[in-house]
C-alpha positions in Angstrom: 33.4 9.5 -4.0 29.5 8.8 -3.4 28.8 5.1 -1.7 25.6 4.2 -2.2 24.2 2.0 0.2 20.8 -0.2 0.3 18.1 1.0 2.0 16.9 -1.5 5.0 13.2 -1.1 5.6 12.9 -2.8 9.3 9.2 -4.2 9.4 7.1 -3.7 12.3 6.2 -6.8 14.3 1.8 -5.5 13.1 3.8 -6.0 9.7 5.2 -9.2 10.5 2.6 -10.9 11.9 0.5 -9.6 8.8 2.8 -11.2 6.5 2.6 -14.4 8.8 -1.6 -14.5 8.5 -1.1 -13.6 4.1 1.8 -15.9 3.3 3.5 -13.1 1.5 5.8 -10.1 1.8 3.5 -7.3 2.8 4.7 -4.5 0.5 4.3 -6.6 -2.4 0.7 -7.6 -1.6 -0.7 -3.5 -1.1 1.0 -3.1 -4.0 -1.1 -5.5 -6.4 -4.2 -5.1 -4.5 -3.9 -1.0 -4.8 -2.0 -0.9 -8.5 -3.1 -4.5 -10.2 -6.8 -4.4 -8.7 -7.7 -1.2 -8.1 -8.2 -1.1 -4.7 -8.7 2.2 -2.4 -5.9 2.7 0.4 -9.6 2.4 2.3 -10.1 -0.8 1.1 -6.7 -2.5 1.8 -6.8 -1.0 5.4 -10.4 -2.5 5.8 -9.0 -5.8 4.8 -6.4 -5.5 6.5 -8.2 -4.4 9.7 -6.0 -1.3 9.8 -6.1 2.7 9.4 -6.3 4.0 6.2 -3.6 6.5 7.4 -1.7 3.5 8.4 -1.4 2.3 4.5 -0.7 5.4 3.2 2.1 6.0 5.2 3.2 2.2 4.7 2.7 2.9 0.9 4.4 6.2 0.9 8.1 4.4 2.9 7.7 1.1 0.3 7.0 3.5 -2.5 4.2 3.3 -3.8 3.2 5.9 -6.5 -0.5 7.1 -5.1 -3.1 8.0 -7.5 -4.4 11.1 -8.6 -6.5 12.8 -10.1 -7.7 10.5 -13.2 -6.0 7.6 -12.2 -9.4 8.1 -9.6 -12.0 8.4 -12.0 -13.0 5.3 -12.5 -14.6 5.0 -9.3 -15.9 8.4 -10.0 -19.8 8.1 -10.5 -21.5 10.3 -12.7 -24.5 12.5 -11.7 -26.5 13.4 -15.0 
């Protein structure tokens, strides 16, 4: 017999305290900036004041699907 159980994300108290200064639950927020917006992991860490790395691994535990490939292109530019 397999017993599925939830999975318990503990949050950081950097997360915490993040969530305190947005108003909002954390994962949900990276995840409409970085899906419904657009933004770059880059972007959100900037905003943030965090690591880039620091997002992708949040993104990566909260799962997140990343982008590749031409899910990028748009901010692709162009060279003629």
């Amino acid at each position: 017999m397999d017993v599925k159980y939830p999975q318990i994300i503990l949050k950081s108290p950097q997360q915490q305290l993040l969530e305190a200064q947005h108003g909002r639950d954390l994962a949900q927020l990276v995840r409409e900036w970085y899906e419904a917006d657009g933004m770059s992991q880059a972007e959100i860490a900037q905003r943030l004041g965090l690591d880039s790395s620091t997002i992708s691994r949040w993104m990566r535990q909260w799962g997140i699907q990343l982008r590749y490939g031409a899910a990028r292109k748009r901010r692709l530019r162009v060279i003629p």
